[in-house]
C-alpha positions as CSV (number, residue, x, y, z in Angstrom):
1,X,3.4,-56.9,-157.7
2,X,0.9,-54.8,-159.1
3,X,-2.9,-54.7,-157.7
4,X,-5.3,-56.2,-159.8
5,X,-8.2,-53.6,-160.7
6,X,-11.5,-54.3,-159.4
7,X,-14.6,-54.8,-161.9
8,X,-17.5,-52.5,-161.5
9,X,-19.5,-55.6,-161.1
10,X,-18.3,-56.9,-158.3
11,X,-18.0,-53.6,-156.6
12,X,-21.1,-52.7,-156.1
13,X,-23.2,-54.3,-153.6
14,X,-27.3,-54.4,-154.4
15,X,-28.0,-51.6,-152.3
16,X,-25.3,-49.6,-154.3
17,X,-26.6,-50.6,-157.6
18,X,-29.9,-49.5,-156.9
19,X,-28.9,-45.8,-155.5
20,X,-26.8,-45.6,-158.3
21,X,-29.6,-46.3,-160.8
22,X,-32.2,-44.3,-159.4
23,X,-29.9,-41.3,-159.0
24,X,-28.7,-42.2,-163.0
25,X,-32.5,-42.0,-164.0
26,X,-33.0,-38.8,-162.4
27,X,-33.3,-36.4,-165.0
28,X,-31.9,-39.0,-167.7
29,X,-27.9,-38.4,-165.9
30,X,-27.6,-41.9,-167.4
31,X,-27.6,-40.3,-171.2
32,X,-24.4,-38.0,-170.2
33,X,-22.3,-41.5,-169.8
34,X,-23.1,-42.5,-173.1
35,X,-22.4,-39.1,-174.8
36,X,-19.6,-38.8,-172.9
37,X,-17.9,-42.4,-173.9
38,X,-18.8,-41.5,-177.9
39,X,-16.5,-38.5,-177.1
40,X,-13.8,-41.1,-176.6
41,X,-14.9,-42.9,-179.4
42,X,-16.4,-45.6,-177.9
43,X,-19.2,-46.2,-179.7
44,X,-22.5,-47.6,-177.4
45,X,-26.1,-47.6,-179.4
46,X,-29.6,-48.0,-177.8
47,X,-31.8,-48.7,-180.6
48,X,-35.4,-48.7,-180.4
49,X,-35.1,-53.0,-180.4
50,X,-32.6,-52.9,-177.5
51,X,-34.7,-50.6,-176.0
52,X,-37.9,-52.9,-176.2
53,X,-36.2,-55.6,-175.2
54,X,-35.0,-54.1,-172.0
55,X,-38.2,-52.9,-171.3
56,X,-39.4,-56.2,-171.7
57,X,-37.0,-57.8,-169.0
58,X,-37.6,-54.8,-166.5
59,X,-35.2,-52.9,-167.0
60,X,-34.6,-49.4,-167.2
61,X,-32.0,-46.7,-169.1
62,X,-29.6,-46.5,-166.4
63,X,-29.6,-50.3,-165.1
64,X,-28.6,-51.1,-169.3
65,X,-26.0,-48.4,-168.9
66,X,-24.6,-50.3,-165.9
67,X,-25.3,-53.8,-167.9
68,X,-23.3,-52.4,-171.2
69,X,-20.0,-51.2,-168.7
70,X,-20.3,-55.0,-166.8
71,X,-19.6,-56.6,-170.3
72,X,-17.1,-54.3,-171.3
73,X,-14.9,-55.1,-168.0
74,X,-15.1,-51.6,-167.0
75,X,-13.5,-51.3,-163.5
76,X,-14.4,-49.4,-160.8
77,X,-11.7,-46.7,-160.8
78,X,-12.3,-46.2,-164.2
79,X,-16.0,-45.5,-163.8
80,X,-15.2,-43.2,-160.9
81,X,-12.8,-41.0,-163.6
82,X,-16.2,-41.1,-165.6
83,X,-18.2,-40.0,-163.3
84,X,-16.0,-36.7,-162.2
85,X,-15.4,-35.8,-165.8
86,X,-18.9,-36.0,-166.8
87,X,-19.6,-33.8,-163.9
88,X,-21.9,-36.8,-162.0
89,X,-20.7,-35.9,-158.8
90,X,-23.9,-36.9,-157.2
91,X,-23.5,-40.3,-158.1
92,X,-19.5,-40.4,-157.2
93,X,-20.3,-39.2,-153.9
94,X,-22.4,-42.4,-153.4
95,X,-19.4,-44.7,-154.4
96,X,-16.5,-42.7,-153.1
97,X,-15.4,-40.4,-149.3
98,X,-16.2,-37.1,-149.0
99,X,-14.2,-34.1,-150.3
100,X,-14.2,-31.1,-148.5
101,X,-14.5,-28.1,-150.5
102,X,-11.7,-25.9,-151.7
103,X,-12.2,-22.9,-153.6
104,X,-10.4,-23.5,-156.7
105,X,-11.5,-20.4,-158.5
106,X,-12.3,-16.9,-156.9
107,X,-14.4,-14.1,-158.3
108,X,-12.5,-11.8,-160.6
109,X,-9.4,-13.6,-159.9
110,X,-8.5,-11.3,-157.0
111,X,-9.3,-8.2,-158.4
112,X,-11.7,-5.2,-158.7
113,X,-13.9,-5.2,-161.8
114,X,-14.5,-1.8,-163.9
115,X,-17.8,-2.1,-166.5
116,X,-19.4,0.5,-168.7
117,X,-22.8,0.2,-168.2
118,X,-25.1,-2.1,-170.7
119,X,-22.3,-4.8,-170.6
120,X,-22.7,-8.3,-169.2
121,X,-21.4,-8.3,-165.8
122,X,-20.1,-11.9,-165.2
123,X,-18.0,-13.6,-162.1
124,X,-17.3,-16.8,-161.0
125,X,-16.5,-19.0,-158.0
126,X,-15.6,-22.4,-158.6
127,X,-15.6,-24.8,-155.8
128,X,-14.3,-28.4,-155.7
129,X,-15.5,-31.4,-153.3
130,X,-17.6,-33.9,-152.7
131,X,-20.6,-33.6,-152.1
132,X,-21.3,-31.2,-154.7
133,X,-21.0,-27.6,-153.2
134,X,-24.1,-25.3,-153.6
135,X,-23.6,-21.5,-154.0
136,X,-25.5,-18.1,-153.1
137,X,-24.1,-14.8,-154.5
138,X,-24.6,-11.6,-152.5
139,X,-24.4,-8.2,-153.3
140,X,-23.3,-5.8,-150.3
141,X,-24.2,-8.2,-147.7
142,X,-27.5,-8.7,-149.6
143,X,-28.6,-11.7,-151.1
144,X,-29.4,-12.0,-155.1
145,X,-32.1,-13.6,-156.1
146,X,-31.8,-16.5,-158.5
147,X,-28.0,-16.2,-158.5
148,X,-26.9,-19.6,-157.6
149,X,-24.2,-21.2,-159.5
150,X,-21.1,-21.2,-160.0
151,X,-21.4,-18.0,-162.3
152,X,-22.8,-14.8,-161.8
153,X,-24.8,-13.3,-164.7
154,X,-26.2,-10.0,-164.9
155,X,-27.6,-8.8,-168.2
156,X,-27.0,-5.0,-168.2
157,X,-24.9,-3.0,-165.6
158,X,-26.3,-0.5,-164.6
159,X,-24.8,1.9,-161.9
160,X,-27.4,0.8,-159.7
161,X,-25.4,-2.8,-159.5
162,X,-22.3,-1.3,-157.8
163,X,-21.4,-2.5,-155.0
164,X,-19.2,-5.1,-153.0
165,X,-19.8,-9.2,-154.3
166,X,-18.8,-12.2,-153.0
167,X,-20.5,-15.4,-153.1
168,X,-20.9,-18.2,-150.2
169,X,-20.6,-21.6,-150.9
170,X,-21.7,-24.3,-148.8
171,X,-21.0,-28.4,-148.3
172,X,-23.3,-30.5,-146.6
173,X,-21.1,-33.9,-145.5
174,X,-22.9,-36.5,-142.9
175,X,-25.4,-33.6,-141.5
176,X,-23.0,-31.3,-141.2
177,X,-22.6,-28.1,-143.0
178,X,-19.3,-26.4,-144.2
179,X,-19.5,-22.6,-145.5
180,X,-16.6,-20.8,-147.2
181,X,-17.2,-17.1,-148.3
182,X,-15.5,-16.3,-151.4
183,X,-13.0,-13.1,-151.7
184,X,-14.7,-9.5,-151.7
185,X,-15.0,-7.9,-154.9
186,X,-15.7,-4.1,-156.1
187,X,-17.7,-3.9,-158.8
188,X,-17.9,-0.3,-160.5
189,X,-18.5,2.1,-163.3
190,X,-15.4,1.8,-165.3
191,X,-13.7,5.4,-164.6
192,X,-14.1,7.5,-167.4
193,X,-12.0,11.2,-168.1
194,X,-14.0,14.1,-167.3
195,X,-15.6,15.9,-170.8
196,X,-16.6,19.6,-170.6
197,X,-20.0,19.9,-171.8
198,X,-20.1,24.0,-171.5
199,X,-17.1,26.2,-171.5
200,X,-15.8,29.5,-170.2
201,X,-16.4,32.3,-172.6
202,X,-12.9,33.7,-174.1
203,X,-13.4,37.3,-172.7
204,X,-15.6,38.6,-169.6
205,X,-16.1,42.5,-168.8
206,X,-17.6,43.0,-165.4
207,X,-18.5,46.7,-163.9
208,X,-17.0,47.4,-161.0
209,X,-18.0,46.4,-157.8
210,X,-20.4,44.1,-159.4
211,X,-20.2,40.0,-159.1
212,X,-18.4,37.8,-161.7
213,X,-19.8,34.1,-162.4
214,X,-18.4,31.3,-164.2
215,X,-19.3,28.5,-164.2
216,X,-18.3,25.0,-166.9
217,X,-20.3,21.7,-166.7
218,X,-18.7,18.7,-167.2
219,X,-19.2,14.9,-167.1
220,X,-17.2,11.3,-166.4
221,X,-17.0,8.7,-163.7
222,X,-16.1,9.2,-160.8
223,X,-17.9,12.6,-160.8
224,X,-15.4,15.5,-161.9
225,X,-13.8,17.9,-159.1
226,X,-13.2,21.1,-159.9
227,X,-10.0,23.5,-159.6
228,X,-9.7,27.3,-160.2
229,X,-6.9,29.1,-161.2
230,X,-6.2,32.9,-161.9
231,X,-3.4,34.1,-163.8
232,X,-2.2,38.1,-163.6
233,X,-3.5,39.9,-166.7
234,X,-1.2,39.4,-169.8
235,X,1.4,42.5,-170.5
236,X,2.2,43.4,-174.1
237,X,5.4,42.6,-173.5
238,X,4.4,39.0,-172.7
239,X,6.3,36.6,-175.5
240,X,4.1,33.6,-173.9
241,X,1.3,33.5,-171.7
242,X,2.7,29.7,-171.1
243,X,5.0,31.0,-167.9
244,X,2.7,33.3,-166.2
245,X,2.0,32.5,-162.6
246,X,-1.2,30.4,-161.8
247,X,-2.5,31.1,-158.6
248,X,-5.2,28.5,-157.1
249,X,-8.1,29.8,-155.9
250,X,-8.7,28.4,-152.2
251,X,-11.9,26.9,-151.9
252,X,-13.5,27.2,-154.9
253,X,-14.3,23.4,-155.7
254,X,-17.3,23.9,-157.4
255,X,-18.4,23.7,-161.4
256,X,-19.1,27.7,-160.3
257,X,-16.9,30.2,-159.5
258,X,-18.4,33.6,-158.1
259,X,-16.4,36.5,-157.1
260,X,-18.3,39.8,-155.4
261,X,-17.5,43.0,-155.2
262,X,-15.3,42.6,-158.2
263,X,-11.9,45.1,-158.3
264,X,-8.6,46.0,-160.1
265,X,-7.2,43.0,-158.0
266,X,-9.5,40.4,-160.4
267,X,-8.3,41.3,-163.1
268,X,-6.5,38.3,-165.0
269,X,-6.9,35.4,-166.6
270,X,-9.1,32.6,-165.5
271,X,-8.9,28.5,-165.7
272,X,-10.9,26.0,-164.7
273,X,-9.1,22.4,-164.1
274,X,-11.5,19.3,-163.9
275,X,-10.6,15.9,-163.0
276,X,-10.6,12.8,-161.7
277,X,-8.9,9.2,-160.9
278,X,-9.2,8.5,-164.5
279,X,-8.0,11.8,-165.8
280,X,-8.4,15.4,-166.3
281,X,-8.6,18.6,-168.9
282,X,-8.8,22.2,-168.7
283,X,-11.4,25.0,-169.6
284,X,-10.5,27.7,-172.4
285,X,-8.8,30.8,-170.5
286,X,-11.3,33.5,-170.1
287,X,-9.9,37.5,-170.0
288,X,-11.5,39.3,-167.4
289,X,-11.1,42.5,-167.6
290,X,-13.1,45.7,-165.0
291,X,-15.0,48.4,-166.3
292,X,-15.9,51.4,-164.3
293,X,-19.6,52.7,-164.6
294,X,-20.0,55.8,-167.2
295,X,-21.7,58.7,-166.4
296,X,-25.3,58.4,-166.5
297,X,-26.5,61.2,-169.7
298,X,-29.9,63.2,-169.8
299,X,-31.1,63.3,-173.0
300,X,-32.0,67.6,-173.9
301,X,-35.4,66.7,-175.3
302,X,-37.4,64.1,-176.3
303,X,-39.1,64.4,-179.7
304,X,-40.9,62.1,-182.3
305,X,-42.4,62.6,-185.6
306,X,-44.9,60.3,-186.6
307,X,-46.1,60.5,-190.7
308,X,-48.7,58.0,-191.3
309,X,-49.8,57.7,-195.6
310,X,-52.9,56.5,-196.6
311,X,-54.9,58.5,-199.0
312,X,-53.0,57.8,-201.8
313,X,-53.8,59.4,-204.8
314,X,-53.6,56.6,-207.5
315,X,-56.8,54.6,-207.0
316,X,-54.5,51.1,-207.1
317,X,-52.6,52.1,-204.0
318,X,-55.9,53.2,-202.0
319,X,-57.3,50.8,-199.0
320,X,-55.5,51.1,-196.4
321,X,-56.5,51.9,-193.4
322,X,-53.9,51.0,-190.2
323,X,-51.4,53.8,-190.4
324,X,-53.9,56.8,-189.2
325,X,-54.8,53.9,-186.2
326,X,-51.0,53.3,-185.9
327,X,-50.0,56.6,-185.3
328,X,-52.8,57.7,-183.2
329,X,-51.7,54.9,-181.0
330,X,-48.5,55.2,-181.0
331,X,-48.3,59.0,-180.5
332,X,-50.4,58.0,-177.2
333,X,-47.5,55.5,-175.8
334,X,-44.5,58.0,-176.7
335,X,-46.4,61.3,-174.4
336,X,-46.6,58.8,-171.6
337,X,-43.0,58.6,-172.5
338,X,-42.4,61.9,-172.2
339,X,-42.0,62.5,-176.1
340,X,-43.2,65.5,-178.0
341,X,-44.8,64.2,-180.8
342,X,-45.2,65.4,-184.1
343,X,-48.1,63.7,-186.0
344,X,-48.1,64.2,-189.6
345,X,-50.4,62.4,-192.5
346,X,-50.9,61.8,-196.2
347,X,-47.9,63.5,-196.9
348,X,-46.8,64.5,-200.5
349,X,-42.9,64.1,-201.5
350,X,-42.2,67.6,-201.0
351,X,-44.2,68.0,-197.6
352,X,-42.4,64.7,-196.5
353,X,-38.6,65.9,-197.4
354,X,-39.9,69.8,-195.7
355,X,-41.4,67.8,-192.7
356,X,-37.8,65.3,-192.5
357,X,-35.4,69.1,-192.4
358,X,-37.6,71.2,-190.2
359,X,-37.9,67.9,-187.8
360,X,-34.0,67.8,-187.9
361,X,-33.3,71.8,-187.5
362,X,-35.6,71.4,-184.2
363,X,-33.6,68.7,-182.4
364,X,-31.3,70.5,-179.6
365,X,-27.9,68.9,-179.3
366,X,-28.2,65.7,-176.8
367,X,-32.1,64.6,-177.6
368,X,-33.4,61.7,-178.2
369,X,-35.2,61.6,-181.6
370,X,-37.7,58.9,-182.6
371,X,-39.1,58.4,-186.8
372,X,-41.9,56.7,-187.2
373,X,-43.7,56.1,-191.0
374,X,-46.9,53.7,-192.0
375,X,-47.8,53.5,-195.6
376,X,-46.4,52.0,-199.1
377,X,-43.0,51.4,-199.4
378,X,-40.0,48.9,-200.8
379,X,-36.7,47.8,-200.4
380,X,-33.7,48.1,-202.8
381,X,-30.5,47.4,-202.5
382,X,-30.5,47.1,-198.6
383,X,-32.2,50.6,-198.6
384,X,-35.9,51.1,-197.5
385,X,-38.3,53.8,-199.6
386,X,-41.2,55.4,-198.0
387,X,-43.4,56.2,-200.8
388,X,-45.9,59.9,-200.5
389,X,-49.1,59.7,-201.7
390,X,-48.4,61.6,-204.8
391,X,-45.8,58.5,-205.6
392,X,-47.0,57.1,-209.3
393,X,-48.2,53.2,-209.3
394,X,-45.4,52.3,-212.2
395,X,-42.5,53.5,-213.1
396,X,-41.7,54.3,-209.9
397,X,-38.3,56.0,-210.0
398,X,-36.0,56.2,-206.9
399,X,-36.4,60.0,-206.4
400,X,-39.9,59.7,-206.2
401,X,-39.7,58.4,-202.7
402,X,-37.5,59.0,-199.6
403,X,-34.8,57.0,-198.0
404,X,-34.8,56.2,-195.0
405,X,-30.8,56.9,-195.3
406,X,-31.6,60.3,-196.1
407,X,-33.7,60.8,-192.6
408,X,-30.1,59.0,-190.9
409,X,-27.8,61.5,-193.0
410,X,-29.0,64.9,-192.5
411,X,-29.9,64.1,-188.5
412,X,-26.2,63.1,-188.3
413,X,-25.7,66.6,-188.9
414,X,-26.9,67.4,-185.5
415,X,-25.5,65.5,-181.9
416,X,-28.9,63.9,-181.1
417,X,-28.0,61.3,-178.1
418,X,-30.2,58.6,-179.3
419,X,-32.2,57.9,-182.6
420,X,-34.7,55.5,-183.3
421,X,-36.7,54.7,-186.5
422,X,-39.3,52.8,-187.2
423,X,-40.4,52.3,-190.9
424,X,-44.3,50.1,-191.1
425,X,-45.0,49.5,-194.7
426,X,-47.4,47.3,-196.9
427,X,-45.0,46.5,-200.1
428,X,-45.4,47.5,-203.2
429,X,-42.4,46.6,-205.5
């Protein structure tokens, strides 16, 4: 024989009735019953008459809500069901035993959480029981402020929000207080495969005896380690540098690898290997190869001519006024030098091309030779012309100027260690 249902009505003493409707008024909780029944399709309307009238008899939202279930029959166990699925646990606790807690749902479901960093970092720690459990998340044994639900909510991850999170979650049944810590969880950067930033340059030439450097930088999460490797130099009988012999460098774990006293042993082929838990790639290969130090060469002599043009003849090409300065300085800064200087000025054509021959006929095998020329001039077809000052204004035909090729080709007839030219003009063409 089946047990008949009790009615809410009779269930609930006076004392009941009234904790239950204060608690219901709280915060209008009594609303979430009614939307809740229209999600069952059971329709229950408060109009603004109904309303009046209940007003009028003393009655408030949650003693009509109790009023409305008493005339539909609505039976105790079947308001308790209501009350859990429309999450009024407060008010089931006053009606039904207590519930200890269980931890239905742990944070990250067990495992480690990876995050890039500006994404929402969420976990959550569901609880069952009655009364409702209350929760504090903390953050390597620290507290969070504001964090206390059931989910964890954070914005933006930042790498400054790593760390160990659990959350606590505490019952308070009859005065006494139950606490349950949920599972640990590591929250972290999700790993990313090193990138090279800078790379090794394809070929290196180091003197003897001096230090080699190289050095790669590189980024990813967890920060990149750093491997060297050196290869024997490649033969040219070598098919494939593939199958050549790596050899690891001991202790060089750095983004920098320095060698002193570099020697014949050195020589090779060089690799830099970066990685970590998330992956790894390799530098180019960089050829080192030694030099040894030449012999040092002392120049013969040490001479300079220095023509400086500035009286020009044709009245449109008069005005200037630097090159006599210019040279006069200059000649000042080569003596200190250790120069011989020849200073020459407002040179015709033919006393320029006499002056550019004799200057080359003087220069002893090994010197160091140093042109210098202030005045008009132009360029043409990657060619630069030094004009006299007997050069016409217009009509200004190649051969009435002199090339600064011509200076290069007949001192190339001689052995002069080191030439340097210098050609200071104010254009004309």
């Amino acid at each position: 024989m089946m047990m008949e249902e009790r009615l809410l009505e009779d269930v609930l003493s006076v004392h009941l009735r009234r904790e239950l409707v204060r608690s219901l008024n709280t915060n209008d909780k009594w609303n979430r019953i009614i939307d809740g029944l229209r999600t069952y399709r059971i329709p229950v309307f408060l109009n603004v008459d109904r309303m009046n009238d209940m007003m009028a008899r003393g009655m408030n939202p949650a003693n009509w809500v109790l009023e409305e279930l008493f005339d539909r029959m609505c039976s105790f166990d079947e308001f308790c069901v209501m009350l859990r699925e429309f999450d009024l646990l407060e008010e089931l606790t006053l009606l039904t035993p207590a519930e200890p807690m269980v931890i239905e749902v742990q944070p990250g479901n067990g495992e480690d959480v990876r995050i890039e960093n500006g994404e929402v970092l969420q976990l959550t720690c569901i609880a069952s029981g009655l009364p409702r459990p209350t929760y504090q998340w903390y953050r390597d044994n620290k507290l969070i402020p504001g964090q206390t639900s059931s989910l964890l909510s954070i914005p933006s991850f930042t790498e400054e929000l790593r760390g160990v999170y659990y959350c606590v979650v505490k019952q308070e049944i009859r005065g006494h207080i139950a606490t349950r810590n949920s599972i640990e969880v590591t929250v972290d950067r999700l790993s990313k495969r090193p990138i090279l930033l800078s790379n090794l340059p394809r070929i290196r030439s180091v003197l003897r005896g001096q230090t080699l450097l190289l050095t790669v930088q590189a980024e990813g999460y967890p920060e990149p380690r750093y491997e060297w490797y050196r290869s024997p130099p490649r033969s040219e009988d070598a098919v494939n540098d593939c199958f050549m012999p790596n050899i690891v460098l001991d202790n060089e774990t750095s983004n920098a690898l320095e060698v002193k006293n570099i020697g014949s042993q050195d020589e090779g082929v060089y690799r830099c290997r970066v990685y970590n838990e998330a992956g790894e790639t390799f530098s180019i290969k960089c050829n080192l190869s030694i030099f040894d130090r030449p012999p040092d060469y002392i120049a013969s002599a040490k001479i300079a001519l220095l023509i400086g043009n500035e009286d020009y003849r044709d009245r449109e090409l008069q005005g200037l006024h630097a090159p006599s300065n210019d040279v006069a300085t200059l000649a000042e800064i080569l003596e200190d030098l250790g120069f011989h200087v020849i200073a020459l000025q407002n040179l015709t054509y033919s006393e320029m091309s006499n002056a550019f021959k004799w200057f080359c006929r003087i220069l002893p095998e090994n010197a160091y030779a140093f042109f210098y020329f202030a005045g008009h001039g132009f360029s043409k077809l990657a060619s630069k012309f030094m004009m006299p000052v007997d050069c016409p204004k217009d009509e200004i035909r190649l051969n009435d100027c002199l090339c600064d090729e011509q200076l290069t080709q007949i001192l190339s007839q001689g052995n002069p260690l080191q030439l340097l030219r210098l050609v200071n003009w104010k254009d004309r063409v």
